[in-house]
C-alpha positions as CSV (number, residue, x, y, z in Angstrom):
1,X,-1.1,-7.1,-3.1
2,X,-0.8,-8.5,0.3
3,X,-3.8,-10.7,2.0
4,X,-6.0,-8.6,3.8
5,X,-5.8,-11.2,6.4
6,X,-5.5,-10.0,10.6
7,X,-2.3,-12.3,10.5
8,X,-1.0,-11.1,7.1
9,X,-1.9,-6.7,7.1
10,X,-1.7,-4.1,9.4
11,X,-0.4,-0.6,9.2
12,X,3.3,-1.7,9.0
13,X,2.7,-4.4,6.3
14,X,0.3,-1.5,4.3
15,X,3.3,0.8,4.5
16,X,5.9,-1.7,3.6
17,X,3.8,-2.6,0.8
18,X,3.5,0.9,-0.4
19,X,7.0,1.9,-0.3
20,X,7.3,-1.5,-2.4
21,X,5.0,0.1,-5.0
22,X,2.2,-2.6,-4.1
23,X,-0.9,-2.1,-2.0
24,X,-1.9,-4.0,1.6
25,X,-5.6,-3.6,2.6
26,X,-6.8,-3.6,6.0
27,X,-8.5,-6.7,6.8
28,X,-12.3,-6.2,7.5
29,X,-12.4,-8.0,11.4
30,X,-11.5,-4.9,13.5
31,X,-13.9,-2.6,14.9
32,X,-14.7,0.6,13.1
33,X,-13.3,2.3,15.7
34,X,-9.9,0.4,15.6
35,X,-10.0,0.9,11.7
36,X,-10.8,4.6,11.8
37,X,-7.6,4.7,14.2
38,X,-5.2,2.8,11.4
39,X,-6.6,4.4,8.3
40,X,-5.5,8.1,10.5
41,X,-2.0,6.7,11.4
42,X,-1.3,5.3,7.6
43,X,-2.4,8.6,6.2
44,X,-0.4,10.8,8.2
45,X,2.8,8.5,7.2
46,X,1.5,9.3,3.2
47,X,0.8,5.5,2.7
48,X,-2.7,4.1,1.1
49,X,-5.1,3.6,3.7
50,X,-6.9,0.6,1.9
51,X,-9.8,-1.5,4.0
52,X,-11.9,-4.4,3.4
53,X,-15.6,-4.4,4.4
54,X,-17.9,-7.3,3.5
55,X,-21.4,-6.9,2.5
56,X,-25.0,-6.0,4.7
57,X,-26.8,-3.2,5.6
58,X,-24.1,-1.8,8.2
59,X,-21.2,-2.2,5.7
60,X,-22.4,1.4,3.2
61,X,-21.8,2.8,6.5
62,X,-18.7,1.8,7.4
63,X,-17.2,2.6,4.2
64,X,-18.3,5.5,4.0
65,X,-17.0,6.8,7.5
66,X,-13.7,4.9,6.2
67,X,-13.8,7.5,3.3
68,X,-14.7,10.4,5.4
69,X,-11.5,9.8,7.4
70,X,-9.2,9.1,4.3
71,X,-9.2,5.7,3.0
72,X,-8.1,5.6,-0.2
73,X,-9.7,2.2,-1.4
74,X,-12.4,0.1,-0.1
75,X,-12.3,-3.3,-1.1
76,X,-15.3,-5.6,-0.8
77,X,-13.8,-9.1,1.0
78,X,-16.4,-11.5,0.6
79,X,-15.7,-15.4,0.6
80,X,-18.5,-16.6,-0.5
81,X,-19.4,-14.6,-3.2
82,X,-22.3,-13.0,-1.6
């Protein structure tokens, strides 16, 4: 597993992981928009298209529209153990 940090994973990390046999996951920081965008580009190269969300009443939603376009894992990133 790689940290789904914004200085750590993005779509190259996710596929270098991948073609390691590990997994990177998206960190949660980008817009959905931006996200939708990456989870499209790491599905079309056959890689996991694993994101973070955090938790609140917009988060169900984004994960499901993450699903919708083809993420294959959602991971809940929360610090603080909320």
């Amino acid at each position: 597993l790689s940290a789904n940090m914004d200085s750590i994973t993005d779509t190259a990390m996710c596929r270098a992981m991948h073609k390691a046999g590990g997994l990177g996951t998206l960190h949660r920081y980008s817009t959905t928009e931006t996200t939708l965008l990456r989870i499209g580009e790491l599905t079309r190269a056959g890689t996991y298209a694993s994101v973070s969300i955090g938790v609140g009443p917009l988060e169900i939603n984004k994960a499901q529209q993450y699903l919708e376009a083809g993420a294959t894992h959602i991971v809940v990133d929360i610090a603080h153990g909320d």
